[in-house]
C-alpha positions, 0 to 999 in steps of 0.5 A: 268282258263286254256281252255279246250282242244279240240281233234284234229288229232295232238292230236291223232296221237301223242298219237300214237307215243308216245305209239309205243316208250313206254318202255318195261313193262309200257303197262298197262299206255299205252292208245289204239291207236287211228285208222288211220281212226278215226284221218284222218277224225279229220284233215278237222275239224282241218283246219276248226278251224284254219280258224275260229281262224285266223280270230276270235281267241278264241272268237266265243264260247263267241259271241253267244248264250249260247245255241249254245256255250254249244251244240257246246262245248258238240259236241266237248266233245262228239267227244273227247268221241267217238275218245277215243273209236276208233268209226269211224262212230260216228266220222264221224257224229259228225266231220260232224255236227262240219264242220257246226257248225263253220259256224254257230258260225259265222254267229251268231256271225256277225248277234249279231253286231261282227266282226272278225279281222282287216285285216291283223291280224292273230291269231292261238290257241296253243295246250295249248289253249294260242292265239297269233295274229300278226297283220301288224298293230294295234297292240296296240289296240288288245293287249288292246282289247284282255289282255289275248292273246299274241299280236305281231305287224309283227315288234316284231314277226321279232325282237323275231325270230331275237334274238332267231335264226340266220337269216341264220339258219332259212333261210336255213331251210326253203330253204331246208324244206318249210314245217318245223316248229319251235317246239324246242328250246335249250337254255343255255343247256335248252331244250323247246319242244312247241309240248310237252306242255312247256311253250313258251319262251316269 
């Protein structure tokens, strides 16, 4: 069953895209854009649940109490609520309340005899709700541990990106644009956007 997915300001400010190059006559599909001030105050939580992830990927919802699990779920689906309704006082509150629940996720968690990562292994939570770790080393252990991410030791992740993309392309990229990202791949004619929700070539 796919993962519920969580509002976030990328979320958000992409639906304002894409309703700002919408055609001419489509405007009773376009949905409200959501305010500046309603997606800005999303971006300190998203950074707070990269950080979380990171160190525990999907997991903290499913260490804890099933109590806490549902209050935390319900405030994120009452935030989605709240940011669909361009409420910024709302979001302000619940986007608060979510910065300490993360925290306290945690803590739960650790207290209930969990740990989080080894160290130097990293993992993100897609937008599509996928999690990919890499980890230095280990690898094999969280791939059997962890079945349903996609796991890469350090190795694998460099042989991938070597096969996909020239080592002098990327390089140079990055060289001129530190802050880019890989979001599309063209291949044999074939175009995958990762940013547009197509599944990832590996």
């Amino acid at each position: 069953m796919a993962k519920k997915k969580r509002v976030s300001a990328a979320e958000a400010k992409a639906r304002n895209f894409k309703n700002s190059v919408g055609v001419a006559g489509d405007d009773k599909d376009r949905e409200p854009p959501i305010k500046a001030a309603v997606w800005g105050q999303l971006e300190p939580l998203d950074r707070k649940a990269r950080e979380k992830q990171e160190r525990w990927g999907d997991r903290l919802p499913s260490l804890v109490s099933p109590d806490l699990a549902g209050r935390f779920e319900a405030a994120y689906e009452a935030l989605g609520e709240k940011v669909n309704a361009g409420d910024v006082r709302a979001v302000n509150e619940i986007v608060g309340q979510l910065l300490r629940a993360w925290d306290v996720l945690e803590d739960a968690a650790v207290r209930a005899g969990h740990q989080p990562l080894p160290e130097h292994a990293y993992a993100i939570q897609l937008a599509e709700g996928d999690v990919v770790c890499i980890a230095m080393e280990g690898a094999p252990r969280l791939r059997q541990q962890f079945p349903e991410w996609t796991v890469y030791s350090f190795e694998d992740a460099a042989r991938v990106l070597r096969a996909d993309f020239t080592e002098g392309f990327l390089r140079e990229a990055f060289n001129a644009f530190p802050h880019a990202k890989v979001t599309k791949v063209v291949r044999d004619g074939d175009t995958i956007d990762w940013d547009l929700g197509d599944e990832i070539p590996w």
